[in-house]
N, C-alpha and C positions, 0 to 999 in steps of 0.2 A: 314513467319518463324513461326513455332510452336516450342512449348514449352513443352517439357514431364514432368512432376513430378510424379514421381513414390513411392508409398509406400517399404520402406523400407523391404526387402526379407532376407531370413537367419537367421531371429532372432526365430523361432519358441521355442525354450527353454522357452522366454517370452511371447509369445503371449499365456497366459492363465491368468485363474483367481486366486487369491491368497485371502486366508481368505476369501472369498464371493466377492471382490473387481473385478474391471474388468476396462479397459480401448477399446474403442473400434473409429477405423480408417474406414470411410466410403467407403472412395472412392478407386477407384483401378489405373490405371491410367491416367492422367489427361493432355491433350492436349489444350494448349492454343493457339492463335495467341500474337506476341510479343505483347508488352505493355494491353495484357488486364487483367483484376483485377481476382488473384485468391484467392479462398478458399477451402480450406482443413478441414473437420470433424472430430472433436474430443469429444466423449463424454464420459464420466467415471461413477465410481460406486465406493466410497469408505464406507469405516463405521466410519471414522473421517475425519479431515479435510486434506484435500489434497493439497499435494507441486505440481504443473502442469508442463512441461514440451513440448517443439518440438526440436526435433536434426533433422538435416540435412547431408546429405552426398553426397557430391560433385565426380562427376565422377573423380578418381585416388584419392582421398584422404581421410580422415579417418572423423569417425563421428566428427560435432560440435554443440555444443548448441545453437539454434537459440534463445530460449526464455523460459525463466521461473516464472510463478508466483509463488509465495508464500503467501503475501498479500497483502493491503493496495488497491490502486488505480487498477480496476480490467482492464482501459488496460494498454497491456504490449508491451513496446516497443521492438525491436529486434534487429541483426544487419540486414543489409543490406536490411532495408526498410521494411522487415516484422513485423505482428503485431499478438496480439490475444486477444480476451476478455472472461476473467473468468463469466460464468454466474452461479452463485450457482444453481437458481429455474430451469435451465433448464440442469446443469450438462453436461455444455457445456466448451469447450477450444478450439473455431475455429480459424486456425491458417489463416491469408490473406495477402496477399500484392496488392496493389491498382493499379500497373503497371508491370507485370512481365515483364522480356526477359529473351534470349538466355541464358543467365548465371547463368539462377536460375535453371537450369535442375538440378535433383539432387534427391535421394530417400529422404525421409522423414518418419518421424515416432512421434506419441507425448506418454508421458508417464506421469506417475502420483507413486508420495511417499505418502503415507499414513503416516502421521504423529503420528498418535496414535500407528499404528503399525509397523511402518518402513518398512512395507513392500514395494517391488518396481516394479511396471509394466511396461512393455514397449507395443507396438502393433505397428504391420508393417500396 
């Protein structure tokens, strides 16, 4: 059984840079065998400190928020098993789960709020 996770498509409005800032998604699409460990690339650019973000979007259903930092404890738990670790020095927000299946197919996307500026990025 493999496993698609797909970056999130259609968003192009957002897929740019704002104020110098930039959010950027590595991978393109990502085929697993069930239960094996994925990770998804997220790395940013802001000019203050940034609120982090991953949505998910489930075949037939509408985006949801898998996971958000902000601060404190830099990992972040999610629902349904996923995780991610804020890395400042490496301007890193990798999104993973340790066992995927079948039911995590689904596009994805991570973004980031600039808090100084409120600006808001998103990247498919």
């Amino acid at each position: 059984v493999y496993l698609p996770i797909l970056p999130l498509r259609g968003m192009e409005d957002w897929d740019r840079q704002t104020h110098g800032d930039s959010v950027t998604q590595t991978e393109g699409q990502v085929t697993l065998s069930e239960e094996a460990s994925l990770t998804m690339n997220c790395t940013y650019s802001t000019t203050g400190y940034p609120t982090l973000f991953w949505y998910v979007q489930y075949p037939g259903e509408g985006l949801q928020l898998l996971l958000r930092y902000f601060s404190g404890d830099t990992l972040v738990k999610g629902i349904r098993g996923f995780e991610a670790e804020f890395r400042k020095a490496e301007t890193s927000f990798h999104l993973r789960k340790p066992s995927a299946h079948g039911s995590d197919a689904a596009k994805s996307f991570c973004g980031a709020s600039d808090t100084v500026l409120g600006s808001g990025l998103l990247t498919p």
